[in-house]
C-alpha positions in Angstrom: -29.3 -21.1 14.7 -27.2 -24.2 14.3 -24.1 -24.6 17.0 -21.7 -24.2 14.0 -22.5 -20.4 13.2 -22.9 -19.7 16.8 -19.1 -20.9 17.2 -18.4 -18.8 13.8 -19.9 -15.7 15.3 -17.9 -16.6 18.4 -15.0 -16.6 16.5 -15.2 -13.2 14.9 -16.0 -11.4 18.7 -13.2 -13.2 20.0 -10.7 -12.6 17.0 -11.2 -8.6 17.3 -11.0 -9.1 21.0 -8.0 -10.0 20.7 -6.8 -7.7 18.3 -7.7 -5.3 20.9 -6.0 -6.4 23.7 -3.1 -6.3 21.8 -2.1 -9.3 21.0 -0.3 -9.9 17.7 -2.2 -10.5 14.5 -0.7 -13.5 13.8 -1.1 -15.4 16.9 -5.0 -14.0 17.3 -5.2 -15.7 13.9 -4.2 -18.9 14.8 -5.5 -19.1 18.2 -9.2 -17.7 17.2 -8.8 -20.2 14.1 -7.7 -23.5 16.3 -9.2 -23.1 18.9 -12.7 -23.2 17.6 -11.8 -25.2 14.7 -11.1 -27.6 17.2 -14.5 -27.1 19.0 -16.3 -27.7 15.7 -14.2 -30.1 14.3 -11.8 -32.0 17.2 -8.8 -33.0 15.5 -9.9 -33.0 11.8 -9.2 -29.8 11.5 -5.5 -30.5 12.2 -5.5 -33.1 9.4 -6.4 -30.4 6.9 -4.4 -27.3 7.9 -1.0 -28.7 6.7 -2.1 -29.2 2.9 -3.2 -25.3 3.0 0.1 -24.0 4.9 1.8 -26.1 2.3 -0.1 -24.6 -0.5 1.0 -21.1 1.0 4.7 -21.6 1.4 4.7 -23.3 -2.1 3.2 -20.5 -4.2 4.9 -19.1 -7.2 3.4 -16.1 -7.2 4.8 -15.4 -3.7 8.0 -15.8 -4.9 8.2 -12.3 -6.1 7.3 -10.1 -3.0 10.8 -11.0 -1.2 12.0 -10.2 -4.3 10.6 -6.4 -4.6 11.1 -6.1 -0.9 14.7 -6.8 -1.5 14.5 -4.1 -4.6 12.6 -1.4 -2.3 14.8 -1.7 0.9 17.8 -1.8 -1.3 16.9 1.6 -3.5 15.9 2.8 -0.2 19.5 2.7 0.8 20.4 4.0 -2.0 19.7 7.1 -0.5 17.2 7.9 -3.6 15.0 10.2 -1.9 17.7 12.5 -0.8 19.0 12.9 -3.9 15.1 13.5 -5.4 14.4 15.4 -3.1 17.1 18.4 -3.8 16.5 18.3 -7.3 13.0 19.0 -7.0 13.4 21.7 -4.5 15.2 23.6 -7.2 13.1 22.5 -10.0 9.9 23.8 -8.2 10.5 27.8 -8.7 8.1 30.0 -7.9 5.2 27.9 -8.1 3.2 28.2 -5.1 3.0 24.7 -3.4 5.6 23.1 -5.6 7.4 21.5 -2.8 4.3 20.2 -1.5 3.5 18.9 -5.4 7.4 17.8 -5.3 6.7 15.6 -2.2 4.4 13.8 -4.0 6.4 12.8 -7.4 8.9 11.9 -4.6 5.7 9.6 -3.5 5.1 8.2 -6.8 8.8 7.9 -8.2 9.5 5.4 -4.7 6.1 4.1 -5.1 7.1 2.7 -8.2 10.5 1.8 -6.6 10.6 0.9 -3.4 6.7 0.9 -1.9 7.9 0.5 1.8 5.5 2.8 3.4 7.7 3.4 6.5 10.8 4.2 4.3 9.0 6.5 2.7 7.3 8.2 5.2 10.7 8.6 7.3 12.6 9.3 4.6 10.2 12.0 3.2 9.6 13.0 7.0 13.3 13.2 8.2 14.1 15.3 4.7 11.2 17.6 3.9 9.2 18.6 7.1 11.9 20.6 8.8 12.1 22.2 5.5 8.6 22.8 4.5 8.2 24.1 8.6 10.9 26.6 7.8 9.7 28.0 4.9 6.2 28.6 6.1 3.8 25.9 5.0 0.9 24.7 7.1 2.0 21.8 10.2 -1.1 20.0 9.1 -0.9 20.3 5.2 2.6 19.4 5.9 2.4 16.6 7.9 -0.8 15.1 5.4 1.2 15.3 2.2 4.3 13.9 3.7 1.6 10.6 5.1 -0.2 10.5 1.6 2.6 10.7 -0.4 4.8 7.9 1.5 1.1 5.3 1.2 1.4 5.6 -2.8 3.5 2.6 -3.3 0.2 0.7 -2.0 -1.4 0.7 -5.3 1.6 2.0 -7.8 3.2 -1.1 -8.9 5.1 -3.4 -8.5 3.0 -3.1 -4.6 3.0 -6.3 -2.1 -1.1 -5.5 -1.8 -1.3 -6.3 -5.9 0.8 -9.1 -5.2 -1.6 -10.7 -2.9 -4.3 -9.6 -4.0 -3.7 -11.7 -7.6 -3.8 -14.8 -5.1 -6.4 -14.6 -3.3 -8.8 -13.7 -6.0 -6.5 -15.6 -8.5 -6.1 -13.4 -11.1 -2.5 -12.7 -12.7 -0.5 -10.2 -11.1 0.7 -8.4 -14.5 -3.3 -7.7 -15.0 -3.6 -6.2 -11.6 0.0 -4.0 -11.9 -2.0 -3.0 -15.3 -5.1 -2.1 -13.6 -3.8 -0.2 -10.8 -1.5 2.0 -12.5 -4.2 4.6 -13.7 -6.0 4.9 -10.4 -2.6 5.3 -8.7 -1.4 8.2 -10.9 -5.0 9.5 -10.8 -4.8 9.7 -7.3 -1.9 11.1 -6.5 -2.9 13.8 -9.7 -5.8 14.6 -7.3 -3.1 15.8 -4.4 -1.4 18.0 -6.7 -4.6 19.6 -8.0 -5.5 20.3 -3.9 -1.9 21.6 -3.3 -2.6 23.8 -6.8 -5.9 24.8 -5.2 -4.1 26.1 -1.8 -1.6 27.7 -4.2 -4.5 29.7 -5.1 -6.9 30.1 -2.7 -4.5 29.9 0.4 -1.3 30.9 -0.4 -0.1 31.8 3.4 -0.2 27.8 3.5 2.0 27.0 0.8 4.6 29.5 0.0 7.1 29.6 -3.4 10.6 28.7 -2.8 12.7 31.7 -2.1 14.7 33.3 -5.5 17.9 33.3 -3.1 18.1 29.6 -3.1 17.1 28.9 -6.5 20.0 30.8 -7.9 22.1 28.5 -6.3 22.3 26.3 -8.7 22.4 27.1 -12.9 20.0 25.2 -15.4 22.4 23.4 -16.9 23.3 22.0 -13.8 19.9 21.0 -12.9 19.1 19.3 -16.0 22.3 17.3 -14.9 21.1 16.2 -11.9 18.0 15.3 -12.8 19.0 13.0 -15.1 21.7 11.6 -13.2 19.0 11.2 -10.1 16.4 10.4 -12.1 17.3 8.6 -15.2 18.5 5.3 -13.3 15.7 4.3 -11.3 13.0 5.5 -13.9 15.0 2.7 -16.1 14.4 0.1 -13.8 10.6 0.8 -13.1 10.3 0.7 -17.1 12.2 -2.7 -17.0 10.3 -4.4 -14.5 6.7 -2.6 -14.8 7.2 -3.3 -18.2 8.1 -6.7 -18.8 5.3 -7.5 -16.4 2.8 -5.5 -18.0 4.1 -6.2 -21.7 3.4 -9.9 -20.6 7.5 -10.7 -21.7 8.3 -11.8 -18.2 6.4 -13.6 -15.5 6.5 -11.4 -12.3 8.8 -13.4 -10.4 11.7 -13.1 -13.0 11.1 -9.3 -13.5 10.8 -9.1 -9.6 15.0 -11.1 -9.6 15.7 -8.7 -12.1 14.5 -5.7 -10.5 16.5 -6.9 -7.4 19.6 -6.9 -9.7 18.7 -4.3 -11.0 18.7 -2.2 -7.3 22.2 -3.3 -6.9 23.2 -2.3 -10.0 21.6 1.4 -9.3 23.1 1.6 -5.7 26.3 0.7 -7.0 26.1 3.4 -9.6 25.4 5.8 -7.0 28.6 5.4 -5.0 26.5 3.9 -2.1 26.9 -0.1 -2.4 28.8 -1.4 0.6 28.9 -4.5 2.4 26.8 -3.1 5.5 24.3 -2.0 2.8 24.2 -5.5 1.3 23.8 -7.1 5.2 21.3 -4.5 6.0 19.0 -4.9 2.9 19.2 -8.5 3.5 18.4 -8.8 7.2 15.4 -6.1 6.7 14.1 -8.4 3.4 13.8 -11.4 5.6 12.3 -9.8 8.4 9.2 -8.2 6.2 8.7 -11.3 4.1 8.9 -13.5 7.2 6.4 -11.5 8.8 4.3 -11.5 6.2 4.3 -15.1 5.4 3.7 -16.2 8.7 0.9 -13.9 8.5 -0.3 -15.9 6.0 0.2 -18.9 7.5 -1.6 -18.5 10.4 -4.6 -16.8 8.6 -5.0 -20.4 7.2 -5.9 -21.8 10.6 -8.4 -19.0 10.7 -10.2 -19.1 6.9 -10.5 -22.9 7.4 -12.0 -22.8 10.6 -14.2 -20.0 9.4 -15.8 -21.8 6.4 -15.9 -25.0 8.0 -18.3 -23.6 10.4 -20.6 -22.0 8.0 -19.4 -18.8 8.5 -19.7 -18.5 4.6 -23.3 -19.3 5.3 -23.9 -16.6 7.7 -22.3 -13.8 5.2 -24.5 -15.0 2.5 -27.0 -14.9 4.8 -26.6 -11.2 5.5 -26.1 -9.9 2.3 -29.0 -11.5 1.3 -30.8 -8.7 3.6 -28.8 -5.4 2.2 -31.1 -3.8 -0.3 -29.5 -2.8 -3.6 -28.6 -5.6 -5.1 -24.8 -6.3 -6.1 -23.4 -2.6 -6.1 -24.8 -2.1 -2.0 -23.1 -5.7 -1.5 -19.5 -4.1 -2.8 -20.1 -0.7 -1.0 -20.9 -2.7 2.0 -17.2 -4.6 1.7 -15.8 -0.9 1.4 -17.4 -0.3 4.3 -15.7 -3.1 5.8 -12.5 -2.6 5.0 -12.4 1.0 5.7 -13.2 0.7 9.1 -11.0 -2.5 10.2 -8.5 0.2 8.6 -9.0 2.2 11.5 -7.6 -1.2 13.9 -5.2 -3.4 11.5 -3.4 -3.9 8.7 -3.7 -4.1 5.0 -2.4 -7.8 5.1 -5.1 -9.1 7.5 -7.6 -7.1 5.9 -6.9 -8.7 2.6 -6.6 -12.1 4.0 -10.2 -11.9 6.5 -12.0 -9.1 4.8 -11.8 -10.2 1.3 -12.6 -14.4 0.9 -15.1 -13.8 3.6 -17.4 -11.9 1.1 -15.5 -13.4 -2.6 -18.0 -16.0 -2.7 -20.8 -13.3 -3.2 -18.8 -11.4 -5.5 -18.2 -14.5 -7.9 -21.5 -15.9 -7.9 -22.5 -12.8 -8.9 -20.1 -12.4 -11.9 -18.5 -9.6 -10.2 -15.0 -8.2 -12.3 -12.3 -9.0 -10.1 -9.7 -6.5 -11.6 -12.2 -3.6 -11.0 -12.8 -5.5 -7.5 -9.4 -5.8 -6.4 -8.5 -2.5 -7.8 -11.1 -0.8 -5.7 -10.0 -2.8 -3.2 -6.4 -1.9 -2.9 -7.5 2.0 -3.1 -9.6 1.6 0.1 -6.6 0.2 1.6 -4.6 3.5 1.3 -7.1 5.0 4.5 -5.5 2.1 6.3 -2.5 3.8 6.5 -4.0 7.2 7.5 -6.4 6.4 9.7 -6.1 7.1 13.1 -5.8 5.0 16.1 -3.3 2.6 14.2 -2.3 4.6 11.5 1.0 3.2 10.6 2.1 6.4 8.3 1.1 8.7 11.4 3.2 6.6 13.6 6.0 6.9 11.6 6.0 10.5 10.8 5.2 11.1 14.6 8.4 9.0 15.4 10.8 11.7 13.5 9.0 14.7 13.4 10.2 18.1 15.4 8.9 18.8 18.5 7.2 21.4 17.8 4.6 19.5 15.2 1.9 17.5 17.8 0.0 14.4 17.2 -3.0 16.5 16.4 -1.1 18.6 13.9 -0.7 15.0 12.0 -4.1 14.0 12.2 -5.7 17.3 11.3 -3.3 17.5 8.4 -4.5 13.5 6.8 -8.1 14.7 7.3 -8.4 16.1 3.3 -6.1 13.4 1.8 -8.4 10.5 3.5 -11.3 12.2 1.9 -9.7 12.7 -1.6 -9.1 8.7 -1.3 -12.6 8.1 -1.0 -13.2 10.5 -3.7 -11.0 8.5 -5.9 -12.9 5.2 -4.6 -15.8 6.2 -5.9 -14.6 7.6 -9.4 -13.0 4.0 -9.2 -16.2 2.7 -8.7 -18.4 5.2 -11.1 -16.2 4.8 -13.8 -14.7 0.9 -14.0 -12.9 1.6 -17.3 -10.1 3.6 -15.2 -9.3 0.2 -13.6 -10.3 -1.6 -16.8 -8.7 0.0 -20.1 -5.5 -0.3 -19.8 -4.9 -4.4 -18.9 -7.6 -4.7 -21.9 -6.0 -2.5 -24.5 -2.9 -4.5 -23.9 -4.4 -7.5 -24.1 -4.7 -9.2 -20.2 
């Protein structure tokens, strides 16, 4: 084997030994990716890497994730949630498991606005457990649909994995919103049907909201609410989701107007303030700077990688998995499902995924349907224990009384219903495909 795909080999043990010591993504990036860039290479290496950091920090596309941070962090302040989350509670009646089916239309509805998983997951957490504990349901099922339902702004648009996703395999991000917005509403219409299911066939699990409380508040005045809650930010989505989609503005302008558009909403809602502003502001550059220098750094570590051959090597491999092109994308599910179990969706996207695109392209592979199946896979990632991020958060503000193996036992069904809408993703393309081609993409 020549000394160049030894060091590449190297460079992947080391990398995830790393990782495991705990050392921060980033910096094992950089390190792994200098380090033996610099015993392939010596110094040309460092003659290259500027052009590709430059090429990073001057991507248009880019331009519109600080932008939808800015608009999810700032409707998270808003204090949406709370507000949804009452309405629903009333709105549910009698129907067996209809705060559990509520907690996920609070999922999609900040999905589609916010898609911060750990705003959601606290929010939904700090509002709804304590509640759904009181009134009977499951620890587990409670603790699973509060995790699920917080991960769907992964792959409802406008979502920050889309985003990159569209650059790294270059595709247009308005194609991949279009894609994504089927298998997102299919999957979370796969939650409800299981909550429906317990409804029937386990009912001690998911008890009706008590009459008592429902006659607490008149018809009339919950149509009000709901339209005063709802009727704002379901505007906006339309706006933004729509101009994107409808191909009448680029992402990055309906990504500014979105942000406006947050401001405008908070403001409605009597809960704009100048702390609000500072806070939304400070938490926007924190995420994007994180996740550019993410980015960054995983340029160090892609150009060391192909510049060793490591390219080579993949090729190499796939070459021996029987099956032909469908066991090559199964195998990159594979992948990616289980470095879900160690880090995050961004490294994923940025190690995982150009390692293996070569194969994919040569073989004339969709990359829609690719990136949309993609980006469903990703959603374990959040579930998944050790590094679960969704666990961690829920665990963070959950009562005592709810244990870490409550939480786990309770994502166990909503992993596997993930995977189940993987593979319909993958049995049947035209869920990812008919929508961005009826409209034209």
């Amino acid at each position: 084997m020549p000394a160049n795909e030894i060091l590449a080999i190297l460079m992947l043990v080391s990398f995830f030994v790393l990782l495991l010591a705990g050392i921060p993504v980033a910096l094992t990036l950089a390190t792994t990716g200098l380090v033996f860039g610099y015993l392939g290479f010596g110094p040309l290496l460092f003659n290259l890497l500027p052009s590709r950091i430059f090429g990073v920090v001057t991507n248009y596309t880019l331009i519109a994730m600080p932008l939808f941070v800015f608009m999810g962090v700032m409707l998270e302040k808003s204090k949406l949630a709370e507000d949804l989350m009452e309405v629903i509670a009333h709105a549910a009646g009698n129907l067996r498991g209809g705060l559990g089916i509520g907690i996920v239309v609070v999922g999609v509805f900040m999905g589609a606005t916010t898609g911060i998983v750990g705003a959601t997951v606290v929010t939904l957490g700090l509002l709804t457990l304590p509640t759904l504990l009181r009134r009977g349901y499951d620890k587990g099922l409670s603790c699973g649909v509060i995790c699920a339902s917080g991960t769907l702004g992964q792959i409802i648009p406008p979502s920050l994995i889309l985003i990159l996703l569209a650059d790294i395999l270059n595709e247009s991000v308005g194609t991949l919103f279009a894609a994504a917005m089927i298998p997102g509403l299919m999957l979370s219409g796969i939650y409800v049907i299981y909550i429906l299911a317990l409804g029937i066939f386990r009912p001690d699990m998911v008890p009706p909201v008590p009459q008592a409380e429902r006659d607490l508040v008149s018809r009339g005045e919950l149509w009000r609410k709901i339209l005063r809650v709802a009727l704002p930010p379901m505007a906006l989505v339309g706006a933004v989701l729509g101009s994107i989609i409808g191909g009448i503005a680029a992402p990055t302008e309906a990504a500014s107007m979105g942000a406006l558009g947050a401001i405008v909403v908070t403001t409605i809602g009597g809960r704009m303030s100048w702390s609000v502003l500072r806070e939304t502001t400070y938490a926007t550059t924190r995420i994007t700077a994180m996740m550019m220098f993410i980015l960054m750094c995983a340029q160090a570590f892609s150009l060391a990688f192909r510049g060793l051959q490591g390219e080579n090597l993949v090729q190499d491999f796939f070459a021996f998995l029987p099956g032909g092109i469908n066991a090559d994308i199964w195998f990159l599910m594979l992948i990616i499902f289980i470095l879900g179990f160690f880090i995050e969706w961004i490294e994923i996207s940025y190690i995982a995924v150009p390692l293996f695109l070569p194969i994919f392209i040569a073989a004339k592979v969709d990359m829609v349907w690719l990136a949309t199946l993609i980006c469903v896979n990703l959603q374990t990632s959040f579930l998944t224990p050790p590094f679960g991020w969704a666990l961690f958060f829920l665990r963070g503000v959950a009562p005592p009384e709810v244990t870490t193996g409550d939480i786990y036992r309770g994502i166990v069904p909503f992993v596997l219903m993930q995977i189940f809408a993987l593979v319909l993703c993958f049995t049947f393309p035209q869920l990812a495909l008919w929508l961005p081609r009826t409209i034209g993409w």
